[in-house]
N, C-alpha and C positions, 0 to 999 in steps of 0.2 A: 527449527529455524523460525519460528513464529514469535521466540523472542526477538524482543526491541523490533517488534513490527508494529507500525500505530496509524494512524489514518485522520488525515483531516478531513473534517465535514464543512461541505459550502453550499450556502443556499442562495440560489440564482430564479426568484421570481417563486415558482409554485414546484420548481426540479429541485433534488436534493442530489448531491455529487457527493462522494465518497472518493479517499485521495490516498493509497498507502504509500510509506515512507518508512525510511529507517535511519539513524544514526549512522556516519563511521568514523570513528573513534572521536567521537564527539565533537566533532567540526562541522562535518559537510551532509546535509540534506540529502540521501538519495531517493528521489522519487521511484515508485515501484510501477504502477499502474493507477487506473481510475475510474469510477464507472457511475451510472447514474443510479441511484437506491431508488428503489420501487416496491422497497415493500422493510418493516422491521427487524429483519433479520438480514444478517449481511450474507449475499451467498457462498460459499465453500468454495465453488469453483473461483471466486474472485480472492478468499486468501490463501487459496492453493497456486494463484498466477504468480500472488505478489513474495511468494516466499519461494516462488522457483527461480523469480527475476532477482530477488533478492541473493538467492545461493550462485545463483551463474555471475552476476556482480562481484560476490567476495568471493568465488573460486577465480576468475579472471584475473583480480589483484593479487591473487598469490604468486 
């Protein structure tokens, strides 16, 4: 599920924000979740959230 998972980066002042998203079927934006980056690596539990929210999204739509 990690495909077509991508993440916008936004910097607000001295914070850096991190934003996941996905496609679907190539129209609509769906936001995932988002969190503040604190460090160069992005954490696991945070693209573990975004592709659980991700999958309960397009199981939903089925």
């Amino acid at each position: 599920m990690k495909k077509n998972l991508f993440y916008l980066r936004v910097k607000q002042g001295s914070n850096i924000y991190r934003i996941f998203f996905c496609y679907d079927e190539d129209k609509i934006v769906v936001i995932m979740n988002g969190f503040t980056k604190k460090s160069q690596k992005t954490p696991s539990k945070e693209i573990e959230r975004a592709v659980k929210i991700k999958k309960e999204y397009f199981d939903e739509k089925e």
